[in-house]
C-alpha angles and dihedrals in degrees: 000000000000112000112192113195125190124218103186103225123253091219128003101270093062109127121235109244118209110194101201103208094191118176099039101112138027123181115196130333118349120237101236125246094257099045085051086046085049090057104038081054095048086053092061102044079055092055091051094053088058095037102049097040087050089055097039102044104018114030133131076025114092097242144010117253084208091183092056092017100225141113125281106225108182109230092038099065127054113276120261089192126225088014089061085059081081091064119082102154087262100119094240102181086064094053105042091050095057093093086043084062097051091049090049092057097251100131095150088056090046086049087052090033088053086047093050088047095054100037093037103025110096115181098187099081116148089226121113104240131182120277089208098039088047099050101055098030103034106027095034105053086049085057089043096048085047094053085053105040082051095047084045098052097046095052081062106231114086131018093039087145099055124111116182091285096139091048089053086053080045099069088035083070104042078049095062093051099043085090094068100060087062087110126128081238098044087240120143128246111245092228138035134178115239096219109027099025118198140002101347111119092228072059090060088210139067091099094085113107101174128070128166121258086247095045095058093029103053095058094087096079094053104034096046096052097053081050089058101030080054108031093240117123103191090087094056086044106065090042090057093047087057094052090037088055097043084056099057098052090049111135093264098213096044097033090220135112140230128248108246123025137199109246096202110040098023090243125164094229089175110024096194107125120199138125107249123067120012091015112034109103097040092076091040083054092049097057090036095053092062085049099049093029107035087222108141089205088076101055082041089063093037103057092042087055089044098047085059092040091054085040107044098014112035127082111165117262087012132062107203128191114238136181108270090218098047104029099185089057100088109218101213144350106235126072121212136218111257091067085078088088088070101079100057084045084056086062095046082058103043104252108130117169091045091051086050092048093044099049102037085058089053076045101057086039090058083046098058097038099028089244138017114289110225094249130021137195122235094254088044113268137138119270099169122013102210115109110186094191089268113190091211100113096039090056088061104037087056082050107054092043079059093062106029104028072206090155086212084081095058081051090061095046090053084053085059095047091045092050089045099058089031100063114357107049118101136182080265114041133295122318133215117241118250102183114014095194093053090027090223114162137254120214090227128104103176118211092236089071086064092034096049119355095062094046095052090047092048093054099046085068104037139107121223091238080059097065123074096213135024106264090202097070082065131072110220107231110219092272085054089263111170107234113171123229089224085086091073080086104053120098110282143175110251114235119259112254112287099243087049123114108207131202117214113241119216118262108265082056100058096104082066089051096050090051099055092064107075099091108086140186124231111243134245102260083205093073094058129088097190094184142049125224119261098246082206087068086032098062110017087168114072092212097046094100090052088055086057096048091041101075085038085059090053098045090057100042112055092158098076107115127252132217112246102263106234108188123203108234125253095010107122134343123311128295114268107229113212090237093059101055117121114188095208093045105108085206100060093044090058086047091052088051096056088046090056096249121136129199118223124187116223122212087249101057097259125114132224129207130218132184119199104178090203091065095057122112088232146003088253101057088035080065086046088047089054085043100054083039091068102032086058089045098053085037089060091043084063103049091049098051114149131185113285120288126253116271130224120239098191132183121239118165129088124324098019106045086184107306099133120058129191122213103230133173130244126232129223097252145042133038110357107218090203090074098051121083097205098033108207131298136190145113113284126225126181119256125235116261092029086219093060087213087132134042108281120273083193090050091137093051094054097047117119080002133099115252130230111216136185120237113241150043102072130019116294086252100056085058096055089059099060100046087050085048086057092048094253117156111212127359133215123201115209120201130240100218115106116218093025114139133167081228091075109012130078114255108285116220122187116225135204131270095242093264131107099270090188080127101061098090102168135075122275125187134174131221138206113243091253096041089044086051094054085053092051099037080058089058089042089057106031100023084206105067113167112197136187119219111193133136089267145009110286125209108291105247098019136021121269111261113223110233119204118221118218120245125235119198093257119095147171132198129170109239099252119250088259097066095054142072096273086224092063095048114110098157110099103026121120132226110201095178123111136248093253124242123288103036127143116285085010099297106192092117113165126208125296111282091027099077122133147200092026130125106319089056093108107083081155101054138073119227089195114044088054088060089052103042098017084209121151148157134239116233126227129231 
């Protein structure tokens, strides 16, 4: 159990004390000591397959490309717009992973990675980069590699030589941003160029108005630690005066704040409040600062924004966006997958059961689609497909076993091992997901799954004598960078009165600003919550924190199989159907109530049902209640039908053993892969005519084999037909036209010919131009390619073996849209709008189908030809 207790501190330089209570609870059965070793091991030998092939194909490069293993230079690849902002020909891989190496116990690499840094590593690159990108990966990492080389030095075995040169670095870069903060609001620019910075036209920015809640508001923890490693406040300054400023437009009656902001004028431009993309990180910021700072003001501002988030936002297990202006109004229907922080800053807080029921719902999600989608509807499923790798979950799953030992939460990190070297591992490295239903790849590899994913994991399994330094004299930044809270001490700049709106001063007049700080107010002791909760009087019951995550369970997983319900005749009243359910009818409520079922309002109108069997009047009508459970579940399936989801064409021979996926669409006959377990599999030859348009002249090469087939010339059915006729087993349709790619153009779905195509009994699936060419480029290359075609990407080397969870009595299931008044329901609606521009981790993410920069960007390279020769070339910067 962990066990965080607050002492306010008696001056601002107090420092926080966190008292860890470990071994005070155990629920269930303990993983043993050898299988946690395993894991923790297992943990490290991933990290150096990304490390080392980021070293040995990418670097000096940002990022490693791990499907063509080579280096992303920006410039050189196609832009992937705002999630290029994170590249400044800096190799900031290199950079944000230096405190990784340190936890991992390689201290020798982060010796040679520190020398690299500081010989290779150039900041005054004429190239526009992201404040907020820069700050937490770049500036941060620096501040992170300096804590270590420092811990390390003084413990007097490694880094003797060192002497402060990251931290130097370090200022270079806060330097380079400081431009950006030369607003009237005090508001940075989203973005600044590293060698120009602002406004100039040789800086190509200074004409942006608009910047997201998190970007302005995740600068404090950075920039307050180089103040205080270097002695010079200004940095701290113009942090605090963001923040400061952020504060101030808050919406005064909900106490939240919008998602982009106008830098100039203070003006909400999007008015949605939640806690995932756009805003997440300024609350964590908020609750860290007075951590890592010892300023009450910090915790002040947090609890006022958390009691309106618990109040407006969250839903257990759901976190809805709202209107800051009208609360109650939810904003969207769909959550996304930065929230899943949330749950590990909720035990930083102290809030316990909402952080279980949070996280076990993200949980059940990664369940169902092997990782978190991007983007994910209110009853689970999937809004947009992608999936970057993101570290979210893990952080607060390492959080929550902290403060729980609950061995449930080491369960769920092996769930996370076992998806990342299922479906994301590749020859070079891990790739992104583009499409977590099909499992296709993505040729991106971001620095923060080095910088975070890889830490929290590590720490999940560890012991503490595994670790060389006691990871809780240190805060975590937002990118996992290691600050220590020793730094609370340090000289620092007092924070402005709270009810004070402060203009920004221009930078040569920074020394008067910093000496007009020093009045304070005293603070308002009813906006501050000094102690957490003991989890042991929290939850007396052991397994009070598994009766939380079992309805959630439920709730995500509507698929689990039901016993046939045989009712004795003439015992109770009459079976309630789903259809007939009306929500006002006091009848069927009190139906609802002897069958165990409960009704629970939601804030937008909406209602929720819950059946808890134990709650029934009688075994019998607990038996009605599972019934009426699962009629209203596959009632709402109906009604939510959407068009048929992409297919996976994945490849499966030597020397790829399915480790590249493309991304394919379905058509609307013949055999639906979602209903078979194994898919088809089977080598491909293409058919002639490649247009299939005639009966095959090659009928005797594509028997027992899957065709390949041009787009074109007669319907897609047609084509089916022939290739049956000649004893094929499966078809693919490529297109013809050149360019086309499933990176930038909408699903594709091949219809009928407007005949009954009862007849077309084998699989049919239709690729893109670019994806289609990778497939014959393979041929080209191997003449015997052997594919799989399913409804998503199996296991490489063997097919993924469906495992079948087990059900408790508890379930959940949203009403469907037909039961209630058409103008409350939500579930169901799209929302086709972006993200926006200048979130965190590059956040403009499009619809699903409309994605673009991903794996089929490499007209001038040859997949093949690497796996054979594993030959590459190392760019320059």
């Amino acid at each position: 159990m962990w066990t965080v207790l607050w002492f306010r501190p008696a001056t601002m330089s107090t420092l926080l004390l966190l008292l860890l209570l470990s071994n005070l609870c155990r629920l269930g059965q303990s993983m043993s000591r050898e299988e946690k070793l395993k894991l923790r091991n297992q943990v490290v030998e991933m990290f150096d397959h990304a490390y080392s092939n980021y070293m040995d194909h990418a670097y000096p490069a940002d990022e490693l490309m791990p499907l063509t293993c080579r280096g992303r230079v920006r410039g050189l690849e196609p832009s992937r717009g705002d999630v290029d902002d994170a590249l400044g020909k800096f190799s900031l891989t290199l950079i944000d992973t230096l405190d990784t190496l340190v936890l991992l116990n390689k201290t020798t690499e982060f010796e040679e990675a520190v020398r690299r840094v500081l010989t290779d590593v150039r900041l005054d690159n004429d190239i526009v980069v992201s404040v907020f990108e820069t700050n937490i990966r770049v500036l941060g990492g620096l501040l992170g590699g300096h804590s270590m080389a420092v811990m390390l030095k003084d413990a007097g075995h490694h880094m003797q030589w060192y002497q402060d040169e990251l931290l130097h670095m370090a200022k270079d870069v806060g330097l380079r941003l400081l431009p950006a903060f030369n607003t009237s609001s005090g508001l940075p620019y989203p973005r600044v160029n590293l060698k120009h910075g602002i406004r100039g036209p040789e800086s190509r920015t200074g004409t942006e108005t608009d910047t997201c809640t998190a970007c302005a508001g995740t600068i404090i923890l950075e920039f307050a630690a180089l103040s205080r490693f270097t002695g010079d406040p200004v940095f701290e300054v113009h942090a605090r005066r963001a923040l400061d400023f952020l504060w101030e437009k808050r919406q005064r009656n909900s106490n939240l704040v919008g998602t982009t902001i106008n830098i100039h004028s203070g003006e909400w431009v999007r008015r949605d409040s939640g806690v995932g993309a756009g805003i997440d990180s300024y609350y964590e910021y908020l609750l860290k600062a007075y951590i890592l700072l010892g300023d009450d003001l910090f915790l002040q501002r947090f609890n006022i924004h958390y009691a309106s988030i618990m109040k407006y936002i969250s839903q257990p297990p759901l976190l809805l966006d709202v209107h800051i202006h009208k609360p109650l109004l939810p904003a969207r229907t769909w959550m996304d997958s930065l929230l899943a922080f949330f749950p590990g800053l909720q035990v930083l807080k102290g809030d316990i059961r909402p952080a279980i029921e949070t996280h076990e719902m993200l949980y059940q999600v990664t369940k169902k689609h092997n990782f978190l989608p991007e983007a994910f509807t209110t009853d689970f499923r999937v809004h947009w497909a992608q999936h970057p790798l993101r570290p979210e979950f893990a952080e607060s799953t390492y959080f929550l076993y902290k403060a729980t030992k609950d061995p449930y939460y080491l369960e769920v990190g092996r769930t996370v091992l076992d998806n990342l070297n299922r479906f994301a591992r590749v020859p070079c490295g891990f790739a992104a997901m583009k499409d977590v239903r099909t499992g296709s790849h993505e040729d991106r590899m971001d620095s923060f799954f080095l910088a975070e994913m890889f830490k929290y994991l590590f720490l999940l399994f560890a012991e503490e004598e595994d670790l060389t330094f006691n990871v809780e004299d240190y805060i975590f930044t937002t990118e996992a960078h290691l600050l220590p809270l020793s730094l609370s001490t340090a000289p620092h700049t007092p924070s402005p009165p709270a009810n004070t709106t402060v203009q920004a001063p221009s930078l040569p007049h920074l020394s008067a600003y910093v000496k007009s700080l020093w009045s304070e107010e005293e603070l308002d002791d009813s906006n501050f919550d000094w102690t957490c909760p003991n989890t042991r009087l929290l939850f007396p019951d052991p397994a009070f924190p598994r009766n939380l995550r079992d309805p959630i369970r439920s709730a995500v997983d509507k698929s689990c199989p039901r016993p046939a319900i045989h009712r004795e005749p003439g015992m109770g009243r009459p079976p309630l159907r789903a259809q007939d359910f009306m929500a006002n009818n006091p009848d069927h409520l009190e139906l609802l109530r002897r069958m165990g079922v409960s009704l629970i309002h939601l804030k937008d109108g909406r209602v929720q049902l819950v059946q808890h069997a134990t709650q029934a009047v009688s075994a019998v009508a607990a038996e009605d209640g599972m019934r009426f459970m699962q009629e209203m579940m596959e009632l709402s399936s109906q009604q939510q039908k959407e068009q048929l989801p992409p297919r996976a064409v994945q490849i499966v021979s030597h020397p790829f053993f399915g480790r590249v996926v493309l991304t394919s669409g379905p058509a609307q006959f013949g055999t639906d892969l979602s209903k078979s377990i194994t898919g088809v599999r089977g080598f491909v030859t293409v058919a002639e005519p490649y247009s299939g348009c005639a009966e095959l002249s090659n009928a005797a090469f594509v028997q027992g084999r899957i065709a390949l087939l041009q787009r074109g010339q007669c319907m897609f059915a047609e084509k089916a037909r022939h290739i049956m006729k000649a004893g094929a087993i499966g078809g693919i349709v490529i297109d013809d036209n050149e360019g086309s790619s499933s990176d930038t153009a909408p699903l594709f779905q091949m219809a009928g010919d407007g005949r009954n195509t009862d007849d077309v009994t084998l699989p049919l699936l239709f690729l893109f131009y670019k994806e289609g060419n990778i497939l014959l480029e393979a041929l080209k290359e191997y003449r015997e390619v052997e594919v799989l075609l399913s409804d998503k990407a199996r296991d490489r080397g063997r097919d993924v073996q469906e495992e079948e969870e087990d059900c408790s009595t508890d379930q959940t299931s949203p009403v469907p849209a037909a039961t209630l008044d058409q103008s409350q329901v939500l579930v169901g609606m799209r929302d086709t709008g972006y993200l926006g521009t200048g979130y965190p981790r590059g956040q403009t993410v499009p619809p699903a189908g409309q994605q673009r920069g991903s794996l089929f960007e490499m007209s001038d390279w040859n997949l093949m030809t690497y796996w054979r020769t594993k030959e590459t070339k190392k760019p320059t910067t």
